[in-house]
C-alpha angles and dihedrals in degrees: 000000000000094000091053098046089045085052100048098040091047079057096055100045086059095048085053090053087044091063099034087057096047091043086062100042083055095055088059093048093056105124096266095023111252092326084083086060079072096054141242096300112044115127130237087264108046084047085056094048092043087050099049094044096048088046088242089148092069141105111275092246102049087044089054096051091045088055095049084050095049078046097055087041081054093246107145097168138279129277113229088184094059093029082229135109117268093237092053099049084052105040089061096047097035091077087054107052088039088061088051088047092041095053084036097069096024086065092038091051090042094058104022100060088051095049084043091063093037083057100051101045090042087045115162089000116120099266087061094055088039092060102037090060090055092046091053091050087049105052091042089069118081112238090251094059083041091058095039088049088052092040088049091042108041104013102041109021097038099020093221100132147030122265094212127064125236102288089191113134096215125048094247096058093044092056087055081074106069107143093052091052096064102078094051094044101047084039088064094037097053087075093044095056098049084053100050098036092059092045090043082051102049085041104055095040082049091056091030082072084052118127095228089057093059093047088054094052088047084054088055104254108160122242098261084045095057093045094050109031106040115008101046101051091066098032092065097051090092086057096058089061086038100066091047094060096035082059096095091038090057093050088048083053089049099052086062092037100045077051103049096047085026095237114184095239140107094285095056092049092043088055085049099048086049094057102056091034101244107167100193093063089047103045087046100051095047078056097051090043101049088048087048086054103049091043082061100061095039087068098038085055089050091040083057093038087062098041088044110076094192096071089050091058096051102275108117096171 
């Protein structure tokens, strides 16, 4: 099991590099170089003074190693737009869009491991067919025609729910806000829960085949016993590592998602940021992001490590 988590978090130290390194190299291959950080109308003086202060006059080595020093001291950059350090702009909005991702996935899982197991005992019968229609239907639509169907359905024709989103600034305010919370939520967790139906249900009829499961009927388990005690347990190991890699498909879900209810988090201030080209913002966030992500998969890996026994026992593979 050492050896597993040493491997998998050295990996993950180099992906991080990997990013950090290409971040920068992107900064330099704006059009206009990092003068363009500074937008469309900075003069000739104020690009001089922004180049010598930033040490962009040095050589790109020693650029590179003064970057990786302002990231460890957690400077991203600076906003002219919002005349605000990166760091700070996303570490208040941060909070908020990691609530939405984290209710998000708490709801898919919820009701997508459950639809998963339904699918593959009822394999082949008419509710399998019938869901995986409708999962079909649901993963063809992009997030954005997903959220207007549900705006048009729930919050204009029956008047049920807010349109808008919470537009509090801390989390309690913004679960004070239940009620206008649904739509979003259930708008990034649609996808989640296609995705992880359809993996829950190959996985489980996978381990339902198993030798030891039909031991366990032979025993005289009964059927509900089988499915919850033995075979879910390892059919769901695929969905631990999977959580972890379907992490930077879900916040690309949320920048259209925080947009379309206009929910104060990172997605929204990443679309804005898009929109009036400000680099910073933009550079900043795909960093954040990329680190969220591989974070992500370094705890699903230790979350499998310890539900798989065979890694605690000296197997890493």
């Amino acid at each position: 099991m050492r050896t597993f988590l040493i491997r998998r978090i050295a990996q993950a130290i180099a992906v991080v590099f990997i990013v950090v390194l290409l971040v920068f190299v992107l900064a330099h291959l704006l059009p206009g170089g990092p003068r363009a950080m500074l937008g469309l109308q900075a003069n000739p003086v104020l690009v001089k003074q922004f180049y010598a202060e930033n040490g962009y006059n040095n050589p790109i080595p020693e650029q590179f190693i003064k970057y990786i020093w302002r990231l460890a001291h957690g400077n991203l950059g600076f906003s002219y737009h919002y005349n605000a350090g990166v760091g700070t702009l996303l570490s208040q909005t941060l909070p908020r869009s990691a609530l939405l991702v984290g209710l998000a996935y708490a709801l898919g899982l919820l009701v997508a491991l459950p639809i998963g197991v339904l699918q593959a005992v009822r394999r082949g019968k008419p509710v399998d067919h019938a869901l995986t229609a409708g999962a079909l239907v649901i993963y063809s639509m992009p997030a954005f025609w997903l959220g207007l169907l549900m705006i048009i359905v729930f919050a204009i024709n029956l008047n049920w729910l807010p349109a808008e989103a919470p537009q509090g600034q801390t989390i309690s305010a913004i679960l004070s806000q239940p009620s206008a919370l649904v739509l979003p939520v259930c708008t990034l967790a649609a996808g989640t829960v296609v995705v992880f139906s359809r993996f829950m249900r190959s996985s489980m009829l996978e381990t339902l085949v198993q030798d030891y499961i039909r031991t366990a009927r032979g025993k005289g388990v009964s059927g509900a016993g089988v499915i919850w005690r033995h075979a879910l347990r390892n059919a769901i190991l695929p969905i631990i590592t999977l959580i972890g890699l379907s992490l930077p498909f879900v916040l690309s879900g949320a920048i259209v998602t925080e947009e379309l209810f206009n929910y104060p988090g990172m997605g929204l201030l990443f679309w804005n940021a898009a929109v009036v080209h400000d680099y910073p913002i933009l550079l900043g966030f795909t960093l954040v992001v990329a680190v969220a992500a591989v974070t992500g998969s370094l705890v699903a890996d230790i979350l499998y490590g310890i539900a798989d026994p065979r890694l605690r026992v000296g197997r890493p593979d």
